[in-house]
N, C-alpha and C positions, 0 to 999 in steps of 0.2 A: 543388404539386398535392396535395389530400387522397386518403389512402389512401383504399381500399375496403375496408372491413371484413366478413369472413363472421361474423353474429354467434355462428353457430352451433357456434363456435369455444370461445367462453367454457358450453359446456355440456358440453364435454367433461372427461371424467376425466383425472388428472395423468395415468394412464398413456398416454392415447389420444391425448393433448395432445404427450405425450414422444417416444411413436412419430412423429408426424408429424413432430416435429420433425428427427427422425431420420434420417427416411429425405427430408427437402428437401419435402414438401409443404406447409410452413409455415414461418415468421419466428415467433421472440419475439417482434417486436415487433407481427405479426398478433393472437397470442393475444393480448398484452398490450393493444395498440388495443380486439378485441372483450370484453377484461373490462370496462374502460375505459368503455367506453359501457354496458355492462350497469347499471355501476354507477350511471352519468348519467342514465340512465331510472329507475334504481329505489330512488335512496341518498333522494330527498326522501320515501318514504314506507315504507321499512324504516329509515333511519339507523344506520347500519352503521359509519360509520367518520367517526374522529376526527379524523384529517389524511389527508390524499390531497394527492399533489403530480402531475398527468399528465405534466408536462415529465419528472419527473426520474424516473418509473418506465418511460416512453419510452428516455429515454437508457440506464438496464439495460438495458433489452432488447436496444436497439440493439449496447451493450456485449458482450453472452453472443452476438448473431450474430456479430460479430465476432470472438470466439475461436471461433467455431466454425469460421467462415470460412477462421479463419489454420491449421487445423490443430489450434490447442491443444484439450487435452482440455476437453469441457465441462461436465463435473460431472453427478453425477449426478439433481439437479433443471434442468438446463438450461433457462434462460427461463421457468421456473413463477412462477408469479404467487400471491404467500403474502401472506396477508394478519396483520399481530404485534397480539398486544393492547395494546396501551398502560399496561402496567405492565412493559415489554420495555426495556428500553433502547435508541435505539438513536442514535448518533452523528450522522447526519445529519436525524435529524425530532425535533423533538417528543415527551417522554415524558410525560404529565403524570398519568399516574397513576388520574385520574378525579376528581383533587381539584383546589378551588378555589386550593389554598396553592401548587399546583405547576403552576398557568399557565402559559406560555411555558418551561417548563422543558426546557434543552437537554443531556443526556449528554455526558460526552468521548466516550466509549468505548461500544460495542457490548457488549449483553449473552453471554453466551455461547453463545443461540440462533440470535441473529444474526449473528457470527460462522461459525457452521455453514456458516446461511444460504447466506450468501455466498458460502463457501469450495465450497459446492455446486450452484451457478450459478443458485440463485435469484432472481427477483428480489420484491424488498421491495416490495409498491403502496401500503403505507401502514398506518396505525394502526389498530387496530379498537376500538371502544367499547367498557371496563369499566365497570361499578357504582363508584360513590365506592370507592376504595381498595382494589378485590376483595373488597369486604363485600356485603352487602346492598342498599343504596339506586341503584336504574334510571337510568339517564342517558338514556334519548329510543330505545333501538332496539326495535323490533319485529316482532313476525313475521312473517317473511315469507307463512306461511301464513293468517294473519289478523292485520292490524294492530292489530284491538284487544287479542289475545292477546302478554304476554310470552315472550320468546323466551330466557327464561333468563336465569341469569347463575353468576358474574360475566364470564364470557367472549361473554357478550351479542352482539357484535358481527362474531367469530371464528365464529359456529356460524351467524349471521342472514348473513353474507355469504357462507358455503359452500354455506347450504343454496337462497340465490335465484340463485347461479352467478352473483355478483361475482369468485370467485377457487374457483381447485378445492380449494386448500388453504389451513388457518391453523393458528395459534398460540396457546394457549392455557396457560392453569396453574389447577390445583385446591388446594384447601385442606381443603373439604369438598367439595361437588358441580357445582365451575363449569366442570367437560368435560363428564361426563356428561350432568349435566340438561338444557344448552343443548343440547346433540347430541341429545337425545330430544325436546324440544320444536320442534325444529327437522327434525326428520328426516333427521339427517345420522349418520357415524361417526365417535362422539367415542371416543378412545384414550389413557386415563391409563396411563403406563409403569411396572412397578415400580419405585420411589423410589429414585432413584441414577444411573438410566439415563441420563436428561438433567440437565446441571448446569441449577442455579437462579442463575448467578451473572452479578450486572447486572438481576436483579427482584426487585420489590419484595415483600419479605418479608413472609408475615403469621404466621405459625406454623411454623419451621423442621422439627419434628420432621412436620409436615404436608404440607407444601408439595410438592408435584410440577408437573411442566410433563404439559404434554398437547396432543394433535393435530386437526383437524377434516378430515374430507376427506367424498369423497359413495358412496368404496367401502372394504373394509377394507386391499386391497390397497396404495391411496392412502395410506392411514393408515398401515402399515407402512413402505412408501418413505422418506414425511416423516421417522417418528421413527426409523429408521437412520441418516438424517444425520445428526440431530441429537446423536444419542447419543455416547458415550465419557467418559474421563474427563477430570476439571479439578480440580486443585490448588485453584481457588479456590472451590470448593463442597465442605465436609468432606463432605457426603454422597452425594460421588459416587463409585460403584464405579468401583473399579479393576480392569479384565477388560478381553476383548475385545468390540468392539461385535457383539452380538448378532446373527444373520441375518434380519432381522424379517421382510423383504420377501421371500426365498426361503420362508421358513416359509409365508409368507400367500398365495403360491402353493402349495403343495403339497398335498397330499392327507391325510389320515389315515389310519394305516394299518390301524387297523381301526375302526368306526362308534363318535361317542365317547360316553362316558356322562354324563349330565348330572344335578345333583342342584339340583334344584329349591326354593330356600332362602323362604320369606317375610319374613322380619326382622322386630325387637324393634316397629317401626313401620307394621307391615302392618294391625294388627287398629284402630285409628286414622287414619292416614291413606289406605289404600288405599281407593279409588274403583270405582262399581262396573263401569264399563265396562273399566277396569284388570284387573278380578279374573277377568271374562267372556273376555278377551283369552286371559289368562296360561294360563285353565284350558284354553282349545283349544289355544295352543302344546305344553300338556304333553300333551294327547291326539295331538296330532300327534306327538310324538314318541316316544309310547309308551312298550316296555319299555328305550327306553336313557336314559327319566326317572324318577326317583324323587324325592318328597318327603323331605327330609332337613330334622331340628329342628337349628336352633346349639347348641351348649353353652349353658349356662347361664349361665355368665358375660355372655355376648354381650347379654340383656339389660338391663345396665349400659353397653352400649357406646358409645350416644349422650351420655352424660352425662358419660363418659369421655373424648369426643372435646370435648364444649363446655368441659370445665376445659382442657384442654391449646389447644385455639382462643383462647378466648377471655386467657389469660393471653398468647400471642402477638400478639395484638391489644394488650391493653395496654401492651406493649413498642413495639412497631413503629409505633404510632400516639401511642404518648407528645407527640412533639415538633408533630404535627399539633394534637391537642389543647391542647398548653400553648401554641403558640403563634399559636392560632385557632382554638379550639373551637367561637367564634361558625358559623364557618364551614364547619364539617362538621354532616351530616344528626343527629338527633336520634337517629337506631339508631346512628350509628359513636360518640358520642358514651356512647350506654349501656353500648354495649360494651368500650369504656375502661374505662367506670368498675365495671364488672362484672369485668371480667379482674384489677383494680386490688384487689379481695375475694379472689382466688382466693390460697389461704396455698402456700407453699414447699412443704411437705408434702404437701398434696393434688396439686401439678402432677407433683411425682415422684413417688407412689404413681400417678399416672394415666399415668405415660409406664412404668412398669414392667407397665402391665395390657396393653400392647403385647404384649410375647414372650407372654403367658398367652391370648388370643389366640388369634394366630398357631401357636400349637399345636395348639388346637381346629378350626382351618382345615386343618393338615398331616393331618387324623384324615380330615377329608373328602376331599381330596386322592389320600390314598392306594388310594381306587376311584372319586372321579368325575376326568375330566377339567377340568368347567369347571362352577363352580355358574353358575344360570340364576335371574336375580331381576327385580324392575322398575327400574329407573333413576331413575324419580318415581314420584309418587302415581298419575299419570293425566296427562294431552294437561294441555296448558299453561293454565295461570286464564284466564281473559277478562280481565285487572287487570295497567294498565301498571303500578299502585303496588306491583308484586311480582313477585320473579323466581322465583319455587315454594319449593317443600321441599327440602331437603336431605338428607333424612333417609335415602335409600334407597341414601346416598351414601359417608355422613360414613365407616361403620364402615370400608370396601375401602380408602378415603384413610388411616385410620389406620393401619391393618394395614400400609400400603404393599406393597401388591397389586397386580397388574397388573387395569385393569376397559376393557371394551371396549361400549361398547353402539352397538346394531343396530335401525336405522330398519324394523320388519320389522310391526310390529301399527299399529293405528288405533282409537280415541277412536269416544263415540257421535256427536261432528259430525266424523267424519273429520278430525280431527287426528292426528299420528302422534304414536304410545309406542313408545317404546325399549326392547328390551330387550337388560338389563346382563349378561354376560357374565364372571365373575372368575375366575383363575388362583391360581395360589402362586407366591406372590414369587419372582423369577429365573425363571417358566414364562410370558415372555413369546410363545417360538418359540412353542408348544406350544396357546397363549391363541386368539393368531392366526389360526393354521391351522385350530382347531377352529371359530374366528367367521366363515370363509369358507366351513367344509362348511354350517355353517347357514346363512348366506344363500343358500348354491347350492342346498339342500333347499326348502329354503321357496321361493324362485323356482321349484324346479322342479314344485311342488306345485299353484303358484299358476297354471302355464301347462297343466297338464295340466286344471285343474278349470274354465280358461278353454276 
């Protein structure tokens, strides 16, 4: 006999999802049935996801009820339904990367997020759509807010399935701007960790000294839970800190303890690419927040910073996609292909002069830091292109990835056709408690601003 599914289930937040689960008004495998269908009504006109298996995300669940059942403990994601990008690894499905060379391609082993995962009573519902290789070039998802509109990338699928409530949480990783921007074009909360926090190991590499993992959820709080699991250290990612895991999610409930200060940044790429309904946005956020904003100029350096991040990008590309290219170049898109052979120009000299403009930097960030809480930026240019042949700009992205900064952006503004813009939120490195809690007082301002003017 078929279950009865509440769908109204699958709209709920991890935590409200967790609660129920908690307290016996719900099965895993209820949630997981009504993602399930969510996804069945809406995957042929968002396309979201790259493997989906129903039996065997079924049988999780059914799994995590059962240690609940028996007594054992059941993790701190119990029964959530996460959806991994496909440049994840993972053991039992399919990783293919988003490339044609890597078809059918099966893992031994779990990446080290999915390991978490696991160990956290997740369960895995399947793969979610990257761009060719976590570069540039669109694989078919679109947004759920208007399908003609892209919905980001490279995490494309991670930000387009959270945000039409196929799953309350995913998985995602940046290089340049593939948390953020999809989480802004998508109206969700996307959470890039400071660089260290989550190992990268079991994903595919595009730029080591770049590369971060990152979360999708539909609250900040959400967002915090996830990447506490996730987090800790791993031997097999040099650049993972070694400390204790962080209290993301006690943080991202708590309060501030006194109202925080925000320094309001436009970047090296504001007077170019920002758009005007963006700039209309940005300017009432900072009115609404008055005297605890201030317009703050970067150093000077920071002007260089985008071209600082393409040398060090793009030479990691050339590496990582060497063996793609040499061994079917035919077969990769005509940008993954340039970009090889661009990375391929970049001399010895320039990628180490550009990985030293890092600390130089990150200094001029500790200068801000030390009276604002949280610089306040845009995430992108504006609401998402009308143009599936493009996942946006990056640009408003690339500098916070370098830095290896903590960046949060907040589904909180709307575009002249009521699209949502994001805005981006940054920290100092290791101030991810700190990042957090100050992204929850502002969604609880602005919400409470929003009800009182209602």
């Amino acid at each position: 006999m078929a279950r009865k599914t509440d769908p109204e289930l699958a709209r709920l937040s991890a935590a409200d999802a967790l609660g129920r689960l908690e307290r016996g008004e719900a099965k895993a495998v209820d949630l997981v049935d009504a993602c399930l269908d969510r996804i069945a009504a809406r995957e042929p006109e968002v396309g979201a996801w790259t493997y989906l298996d129903r039996d065997h995300a079924i049988a999780q669940a059914e799994a995590a009820d059962g240690r609940r059942a028996s007594g054992r403990s059941p993790g701190p994601l119990h029964g959530l339904p996460v959806g991994v990008k496909d440049i994840i690894d993972t053991a039992d499905m399919p990783t293919e990367n988003g490339a044609a060379l890597d078809a059918g391609r099966r893992p031994r082993t779990d990446a080290a997020v999915v390991e978490r995962l696991r160990a956290a009573g997740a369960v895995i519902m399947g793969k979610t759509v990257t761009t060719e290789l976590a570069f540039l070039t669109p694989a078919g998802t679109r947004n759920p807010h208007d399908p003609e509109r892209t919905p980001g990338g490279s995490s494309s699928g991670s930000a387009a399935a959270v945000a039409d409530f196929m799953v309350p949480l995913a998985v995602g990783s940046q290089t340049a701007g593939s948390v953020i921007r999809p989480a802004s074009f998508c109206g969700v909360v996307g959470y890039k960790p400071s660089r260290g926090l989550i190992s990268r190991a079991g994903v595919l590499p595009v730029a080591e000294p770049l590369d971060t993992m990152g979360v999708f959820a539909r609250t900040v709080g959400d967002a915090a839970m996830l990447a506490q699991a996730l987090c800790g250290p791993d031997p097999r990612d040099p650049a993972a800190l070694v400390q204790p895991v962080p209290r993301l999610a006690a943080a991202a409930a708590s309060g501030p303890p006194v109202k925080p200060l925000f320094a309001f940044v436009r970047q090296p790429a504001w007077e170019e690419l920002a758009e005007d309904d963006m700039r209309e946005a940005f300017a009432e956020l900072a009115g609404f927040l008055g005297e605890q904003c201030d317009e703050v100029a970067l150093p000077e350096p920071f002007s260089k910073g985008l071209d600082i991040h393409r040398t060090i990008m793009f030479a990691g590309l050339a590496r990582h996609y060497a063996h793609y290219y040499n061994r079917g170049g035919d077969t990769l898109s005509a940008g993954a292909r340039a970009a090889v052979e661009e990375g391929r120009t970049v001399l010895a000299h320039d990628y180490l002069v550009a990985l030293d403009w890092v600390a130089l930097l990150n200094a001029g960030l500790e200068q801000i830091f030390e009276r604002y809480d949280a610089i306040v930026t845009p995430a992108a240019p504006g609401q998402a292109p009308k143009d599936l042949a493009t996942t946006g700009n990056a640009a408003f992205c690339s500098l916070w990835t370098m830095c290896g900064v903590p960046a949060v952006t907040l589904p909180l503004l709307e575009g002249y056709d009521g699209m949502p813009i994001g805005v981006q939120l940054i920290g100092p490195r290791g101030g991810d408690e700190r990042l957090l809690r100050t992204a929850r007082w502002l969604m609880e301002e602005t919400a409470r601003a929003d009800g009182q003017e209602g």
